[in-house]
C-alpha positions in Angstrom: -53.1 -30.9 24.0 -52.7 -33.3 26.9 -50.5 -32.5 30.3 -48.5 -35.8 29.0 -48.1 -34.0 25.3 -47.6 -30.8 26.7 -44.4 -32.4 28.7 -42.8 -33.7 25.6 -43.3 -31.1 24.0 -41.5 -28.8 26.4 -38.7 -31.7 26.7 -37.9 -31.5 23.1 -37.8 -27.1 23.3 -35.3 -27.8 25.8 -33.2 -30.8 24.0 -32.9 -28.6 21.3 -32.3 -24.9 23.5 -29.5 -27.2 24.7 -28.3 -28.5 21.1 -28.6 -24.9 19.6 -26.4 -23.4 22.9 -23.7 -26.1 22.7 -23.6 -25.6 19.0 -22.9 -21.5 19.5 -20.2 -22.4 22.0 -18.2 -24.9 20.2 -18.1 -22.8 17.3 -17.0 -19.6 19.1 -13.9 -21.4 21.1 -12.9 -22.1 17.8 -13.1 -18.5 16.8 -9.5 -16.9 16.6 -10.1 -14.1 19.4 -12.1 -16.7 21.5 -8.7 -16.7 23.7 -9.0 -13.2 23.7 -12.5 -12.8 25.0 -12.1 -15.8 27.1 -9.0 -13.7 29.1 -10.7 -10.1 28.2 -10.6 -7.9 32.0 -13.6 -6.0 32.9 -12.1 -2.8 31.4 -11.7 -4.1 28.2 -14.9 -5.7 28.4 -16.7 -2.5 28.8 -14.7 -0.8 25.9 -16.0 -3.9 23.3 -19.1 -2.9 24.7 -19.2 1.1 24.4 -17.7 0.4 20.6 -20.3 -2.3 20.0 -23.0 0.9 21.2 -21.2 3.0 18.8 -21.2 0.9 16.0 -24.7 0.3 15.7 -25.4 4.0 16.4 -23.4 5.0 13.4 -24.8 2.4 11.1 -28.3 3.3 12.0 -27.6 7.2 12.0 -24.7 7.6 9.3 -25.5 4.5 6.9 -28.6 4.3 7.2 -29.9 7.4 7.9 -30.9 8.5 4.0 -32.1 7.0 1.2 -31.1 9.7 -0.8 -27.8 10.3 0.8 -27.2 6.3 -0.8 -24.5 5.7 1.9 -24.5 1.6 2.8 -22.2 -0.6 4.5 -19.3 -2.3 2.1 -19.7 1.0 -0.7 -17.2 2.0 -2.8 -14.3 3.3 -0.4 -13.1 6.7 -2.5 -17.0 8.0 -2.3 -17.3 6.6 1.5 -13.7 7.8 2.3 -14.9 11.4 3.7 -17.8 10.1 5.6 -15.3 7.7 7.1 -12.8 10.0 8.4 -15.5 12.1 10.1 -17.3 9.1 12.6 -16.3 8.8 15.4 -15.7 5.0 15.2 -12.9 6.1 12.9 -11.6 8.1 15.1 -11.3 5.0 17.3 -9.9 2.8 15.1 -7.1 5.4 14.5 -5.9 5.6 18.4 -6.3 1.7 18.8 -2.5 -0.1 18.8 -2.5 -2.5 15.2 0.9 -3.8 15.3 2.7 -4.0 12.1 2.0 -3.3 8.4 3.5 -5.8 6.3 2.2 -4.1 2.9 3.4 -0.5 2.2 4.8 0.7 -1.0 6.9 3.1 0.5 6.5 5.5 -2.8 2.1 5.5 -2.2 2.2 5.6 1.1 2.3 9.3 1.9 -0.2 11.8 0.9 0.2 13.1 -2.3 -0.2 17.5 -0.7 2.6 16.4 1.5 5.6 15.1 -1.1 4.6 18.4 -3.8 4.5 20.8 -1.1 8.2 19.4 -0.1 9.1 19.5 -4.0 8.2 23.0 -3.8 11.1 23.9 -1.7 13.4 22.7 -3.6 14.6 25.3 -6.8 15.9 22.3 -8.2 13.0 20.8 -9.2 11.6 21.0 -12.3 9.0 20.0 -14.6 8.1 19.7 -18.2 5.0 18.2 -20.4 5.3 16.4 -23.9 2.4 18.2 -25.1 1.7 22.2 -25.5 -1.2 22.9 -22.9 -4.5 25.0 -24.5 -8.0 25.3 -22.9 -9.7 22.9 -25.2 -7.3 19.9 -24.7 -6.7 18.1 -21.4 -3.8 18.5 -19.5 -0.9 16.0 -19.9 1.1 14.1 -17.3 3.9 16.2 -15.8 7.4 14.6 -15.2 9.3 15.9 -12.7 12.9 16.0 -12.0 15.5 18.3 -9.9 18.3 19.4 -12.2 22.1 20.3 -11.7 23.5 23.9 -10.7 24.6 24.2 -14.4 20.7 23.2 -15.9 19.3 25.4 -13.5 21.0 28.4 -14.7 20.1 26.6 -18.2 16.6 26.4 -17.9 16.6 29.7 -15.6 14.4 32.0 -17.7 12.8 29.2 -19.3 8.9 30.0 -20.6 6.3 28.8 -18.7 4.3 25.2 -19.2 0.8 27.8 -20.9 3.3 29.9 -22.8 2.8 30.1 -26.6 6.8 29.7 -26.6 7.1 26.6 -24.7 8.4 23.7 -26.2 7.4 20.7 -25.7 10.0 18.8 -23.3 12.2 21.0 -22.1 12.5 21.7 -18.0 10.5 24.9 -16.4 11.3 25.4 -12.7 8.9 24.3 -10.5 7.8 27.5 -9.0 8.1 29.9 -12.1 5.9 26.9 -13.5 3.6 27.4 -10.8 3.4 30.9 -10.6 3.1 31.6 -14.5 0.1 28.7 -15.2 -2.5 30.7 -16.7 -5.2 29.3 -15.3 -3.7 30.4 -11.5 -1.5 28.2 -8.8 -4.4 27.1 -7.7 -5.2 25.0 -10.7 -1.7 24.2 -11.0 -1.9 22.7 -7.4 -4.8 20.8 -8.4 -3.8 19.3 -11.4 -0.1 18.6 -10.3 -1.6 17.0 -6.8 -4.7 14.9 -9.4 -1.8 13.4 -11.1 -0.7 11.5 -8.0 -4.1 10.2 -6.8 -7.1 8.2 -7.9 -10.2 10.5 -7.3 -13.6 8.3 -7.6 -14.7 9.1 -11.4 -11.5 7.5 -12.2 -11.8 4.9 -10.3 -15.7 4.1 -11.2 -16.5 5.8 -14.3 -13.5 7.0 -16.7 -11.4 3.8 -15.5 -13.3 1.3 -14.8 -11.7 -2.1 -15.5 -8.8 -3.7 -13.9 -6.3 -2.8 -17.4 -7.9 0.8 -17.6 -7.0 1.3 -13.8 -4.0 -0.1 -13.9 -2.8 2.6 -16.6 -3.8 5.2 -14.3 -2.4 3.7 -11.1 1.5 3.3 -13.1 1.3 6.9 -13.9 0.6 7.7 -10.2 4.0 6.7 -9.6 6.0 7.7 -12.3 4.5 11.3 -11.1 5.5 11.1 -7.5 9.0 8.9 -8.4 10.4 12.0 -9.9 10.0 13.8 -6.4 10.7 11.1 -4.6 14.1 9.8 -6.4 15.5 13.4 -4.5 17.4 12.9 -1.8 16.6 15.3 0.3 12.8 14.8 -0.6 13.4 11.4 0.1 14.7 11.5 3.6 11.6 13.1 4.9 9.5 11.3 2.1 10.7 8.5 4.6 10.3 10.1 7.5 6.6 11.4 7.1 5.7 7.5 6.4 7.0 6.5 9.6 5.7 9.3 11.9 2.4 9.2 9.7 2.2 5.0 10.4 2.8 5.6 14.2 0.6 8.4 14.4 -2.1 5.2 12.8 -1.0 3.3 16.4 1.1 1.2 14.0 4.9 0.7 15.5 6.4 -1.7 13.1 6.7 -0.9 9.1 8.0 -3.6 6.6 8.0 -0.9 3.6 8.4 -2.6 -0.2 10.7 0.1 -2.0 11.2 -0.2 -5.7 15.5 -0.6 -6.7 14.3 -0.8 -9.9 15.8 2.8 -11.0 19.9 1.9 -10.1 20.4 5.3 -9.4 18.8 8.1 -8.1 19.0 12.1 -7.7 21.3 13.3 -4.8 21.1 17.0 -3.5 23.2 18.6 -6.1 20.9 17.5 -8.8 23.7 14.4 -9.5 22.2 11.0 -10.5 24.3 9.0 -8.5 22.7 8.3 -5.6 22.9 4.4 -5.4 20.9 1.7 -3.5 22.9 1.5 -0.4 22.6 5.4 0.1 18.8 4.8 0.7 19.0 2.3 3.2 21.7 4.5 4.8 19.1 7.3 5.0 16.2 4.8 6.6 18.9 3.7 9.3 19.2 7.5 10.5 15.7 8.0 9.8 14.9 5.4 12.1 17.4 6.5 14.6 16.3 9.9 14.4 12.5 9.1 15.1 12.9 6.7 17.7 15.0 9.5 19.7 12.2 12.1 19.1 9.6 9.7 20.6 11.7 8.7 23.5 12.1 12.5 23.9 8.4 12.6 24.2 8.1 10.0 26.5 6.8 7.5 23.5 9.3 5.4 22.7 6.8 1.5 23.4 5.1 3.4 20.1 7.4 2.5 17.6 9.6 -0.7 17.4 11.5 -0.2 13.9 10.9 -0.3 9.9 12.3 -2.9 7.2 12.6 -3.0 3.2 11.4 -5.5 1.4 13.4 -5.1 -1.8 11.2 -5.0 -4.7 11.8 -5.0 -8.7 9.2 -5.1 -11.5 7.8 -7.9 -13.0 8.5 -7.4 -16.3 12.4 -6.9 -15.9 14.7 -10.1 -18.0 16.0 -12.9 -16.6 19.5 -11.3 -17.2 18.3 -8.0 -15.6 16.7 -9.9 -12.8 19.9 -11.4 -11.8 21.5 -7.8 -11.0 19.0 -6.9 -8.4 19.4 -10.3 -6.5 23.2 -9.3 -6.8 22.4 -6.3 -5.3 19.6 -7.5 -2.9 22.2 -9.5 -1.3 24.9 -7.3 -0.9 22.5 -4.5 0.6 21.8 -7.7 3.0 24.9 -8.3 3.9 26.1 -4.5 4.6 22.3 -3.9 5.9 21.5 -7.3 7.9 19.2 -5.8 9.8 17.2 -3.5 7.5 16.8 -6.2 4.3 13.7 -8.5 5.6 12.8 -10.1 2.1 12.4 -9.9 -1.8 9.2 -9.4 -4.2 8.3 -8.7 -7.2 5.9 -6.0 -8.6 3.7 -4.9 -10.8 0.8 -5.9 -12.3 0.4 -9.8 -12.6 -2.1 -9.5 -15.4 -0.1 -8.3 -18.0 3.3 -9.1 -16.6 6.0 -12.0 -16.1 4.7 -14.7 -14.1 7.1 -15.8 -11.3 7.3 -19.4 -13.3 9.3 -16.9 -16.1 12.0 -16.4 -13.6 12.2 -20.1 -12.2 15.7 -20.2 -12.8 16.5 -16.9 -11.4 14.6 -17.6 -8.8 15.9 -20.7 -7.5 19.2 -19.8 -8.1 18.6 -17.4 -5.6 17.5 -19.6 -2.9 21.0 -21.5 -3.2 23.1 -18.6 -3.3 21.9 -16.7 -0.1 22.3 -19.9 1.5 25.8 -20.6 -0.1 26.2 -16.5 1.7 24.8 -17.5 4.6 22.1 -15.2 4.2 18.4 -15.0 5.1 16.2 -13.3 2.5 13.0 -15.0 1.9 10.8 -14.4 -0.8 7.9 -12.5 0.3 5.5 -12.2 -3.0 2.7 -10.7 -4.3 0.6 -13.7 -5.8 -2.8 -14.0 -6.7 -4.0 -10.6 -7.2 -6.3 -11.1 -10.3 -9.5 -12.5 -11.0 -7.8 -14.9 -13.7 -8.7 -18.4 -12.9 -5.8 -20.9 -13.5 -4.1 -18.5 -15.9 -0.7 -17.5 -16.0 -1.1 -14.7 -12.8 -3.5 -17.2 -10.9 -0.9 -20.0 -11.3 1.6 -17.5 -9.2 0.4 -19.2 -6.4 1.8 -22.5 -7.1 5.2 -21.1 -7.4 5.2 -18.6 -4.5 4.5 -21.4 -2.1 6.3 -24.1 -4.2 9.4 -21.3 -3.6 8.8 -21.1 0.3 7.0 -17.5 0.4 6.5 -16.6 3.8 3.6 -14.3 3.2 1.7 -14.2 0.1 0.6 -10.3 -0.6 -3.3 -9.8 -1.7 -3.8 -13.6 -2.8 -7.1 -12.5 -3.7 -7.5 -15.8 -6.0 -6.1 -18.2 -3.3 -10.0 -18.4 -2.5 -10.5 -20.6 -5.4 -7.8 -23.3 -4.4 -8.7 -25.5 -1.2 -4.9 -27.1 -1.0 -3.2 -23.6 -1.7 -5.2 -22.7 1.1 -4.6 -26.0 3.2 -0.7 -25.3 2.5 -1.0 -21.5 3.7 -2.9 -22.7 7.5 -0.4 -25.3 7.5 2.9 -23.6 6.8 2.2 -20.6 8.6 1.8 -18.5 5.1 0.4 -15.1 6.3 -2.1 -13.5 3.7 -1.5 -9.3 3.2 -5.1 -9.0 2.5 -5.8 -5.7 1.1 -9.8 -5.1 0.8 -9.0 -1.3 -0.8 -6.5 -1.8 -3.2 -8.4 -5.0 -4.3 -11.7 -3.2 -5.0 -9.8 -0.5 -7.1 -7.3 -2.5 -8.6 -8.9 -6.0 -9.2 -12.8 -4.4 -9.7 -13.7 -6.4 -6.4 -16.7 -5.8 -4.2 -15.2 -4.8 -0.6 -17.9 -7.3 1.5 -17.3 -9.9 -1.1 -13.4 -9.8 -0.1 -14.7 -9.2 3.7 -16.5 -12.7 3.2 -13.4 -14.8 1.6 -11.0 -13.3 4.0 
């Protein structure tokens, strides 16, 4: 090659070095943390860098390590979850500040050991099955409920849920329950705790589409509702989700908590705790946790906690009316505890939002007419239907002014849903977990659309 080749070869290296660096930077300032790193101080520089390190260390030595061990980036969480907790870049992630979370059911968002071991301390609580229990049949979902003085004393000596003598349906105290399970307290822990979780056979093998998990997910909650609809289980219910969520480095808490029971369970074993006696108990919840961490010289840690009234999808139009009654008048005694409305359940099987239209835009006009400010913050989107009925609840949470649209895991396949969401401001909730369970969606493949 000549000196004169040799020359424009070299100039054209360098024409496109330059290209191929210009290229890198334009796209990174358009990066949303390119402020960020732009501003970033030398302290915080070095801590991107020592968890950069740190990553790469754990992926080479924890996912990488064995090929026997199967672990890989993006697996299914439930059978990565223990090797998650124990890295240290977990451990990270736990003390780093995150702000808000804008997508708690309040009644899944405490661990399951915690709300039983509360239940045991009540002697109020009881529990019965629909089915006799035997060693060659599996065991039956429990229903739990605390009773009054009078049903207490009913149900006092009542047989135990292995008893040849028990019948099917009636109330056993919680403890004599527990303590007279013939295959030991142990098992009883175990089997009353399983009924409140999703362990990863269910999940992958025994449950594994989106209709089968679903089924198990709805019984997860009728479980725990029957301890939670307690009052006094339901302060600290409450209370652990708060300290639990700041304890996470997260200090502000919009929790979605289902009205759709009108009354619940107050200490003397009364149904007739009502809707405004929760919110009543949040407000000194609050209170009372704010003072503890002021007392501890924490108080920048927590900011507050919201509701996001939520009823199930597959309520009437007629019934649907009474809880936007009632969603407003808990706003307007509560102004500063009601931040919006939603519906729940799954979308798949359920009433489309375009089912309550009516309902629905009635509402808009009235809690204007109140001078009231509840917007409508839905779940939309969270199915792998593709211009179905649940899909379509896309069109008509933004069409009704949604400010944030939760999971909108199908919003990928609609370019001017998506134009609408950058343009109006429409935050997604983007939940990569509950969408692999729940929806039968690779993790990395949600990483990639979101």
């Amino acid at each position: 090659m000549s000196t004169h080749e040799e020359q424009r070869a070299k100039q054209r290296l360098e024409e496109y070095i330059n290209q191929r660096t210009n290229l890198i930077a334009e796209e990174r300032s358009e990066r949303f943390d390119a402020q960020v790193i732009a501003n970033a101080t030398e302290k915080e520089k070095r801590a991107a860098e020592i968890v950069s390190a740190l990553r790469a260390k754990e992926a080479k030595e924890i996912w990488s390590a064995s090929p026997e061990k199967l672990m890989y980036p993006g697996m299914e969480f439930l059978i990565a979850r223990e090797t998650i907790l124990s890295t240290k870049l977990f451990a990270v992630v736990k003390k780093l500040p995150k702000g808000a979370i804008l997508h708690g059911h309040m009644d899944a968002m405490c661990d399951a050991k915690f709300l039983y071991q509360n239940a045991l301390k009540y002697p109020q609580m009881h529990v019965r099955v629909n089915s006799l229990i035997t060693s060659d049949s599996s065991l039956p979902l429990p229903q739990f409920k605390p009773l009054t003085a009078d049903l207490c004393t009913q149900f006092l000596n009542a047989p135990g849920l292995t008893s040849e003598n028990y019948t099917p349906d009636s109330w056993v105290p919680l403890q004599k329950a527990r303590n007279e399970f013939e295959y030991g307290s142990e098992a009883f822990d175990k089997w009353i705790v399983g009924t409140m979780m999703i362990n990863p056979k269910e999940a992958y093998v025994d449950y594994n589409t989106s209709v089968k998990i679903w089924e198990k997910f709805g019984s997860t909650f009728r479980v725990a509702g029957g301890m939670i609809r307690y009052e006094p289980i339901m302060k600290e219910y409450m209370r652990q989700v708060l300290l639990s969520s700041i304890e996470d480095g997260i200090s502000y808490v919009e929790l979605r908590i289902n009205f759709f029971y009108k009354l619940a369970i107050r200490e003397d074993g009364s149904e007739t705790l009502e809707h405004r006696d929760y919110l009543t108990m949040l407000g000194e919840v609050i209170k009372e946790v704010k003072h503890q961490l002021k007392a501890e010289g924490r108080e920048d840690e927590f900011v507050g906690a919201k509701v996001i009234y939520t009823t199930l999808r597959f309520v009437t139009n007629e019934e649907l009316i009474w809880y936007l009654e009632d969603c407003m008048a808990l706003k307007k005694e509560f102004p500063d505890l009601i931040a919006g409305f939603d519906l729940v359940a799954q979308e798949d099987t359920n009433n489309p939002l375009i089912y309550y239209i009516e309902s629905l835009l009635w509402f808009q006009q009235e809690t204007k007419n109140r001078g009231l400010d509840i917007p409508f913050i839905f779940h939309a989107g969270e199915t792998l239907d593709d211009g179905g009925a649940a899909d379509s609840n896309l069109y008509d949470a933004l069409l009704l002014g949604t400010k944030r649209i939760g999971h909108g895991f199908s919003l990928a396949k609609h370019p001017v849903l998506m134009k609408m969401c950058k343009e109006r401001g429409v935050a997604i909730e983007v939940c990569p977990i509950s969408n692999e369970i729940l929806v039968r969606l690779d993790i990395l493949e949600e990483v990639r659309i979101a």
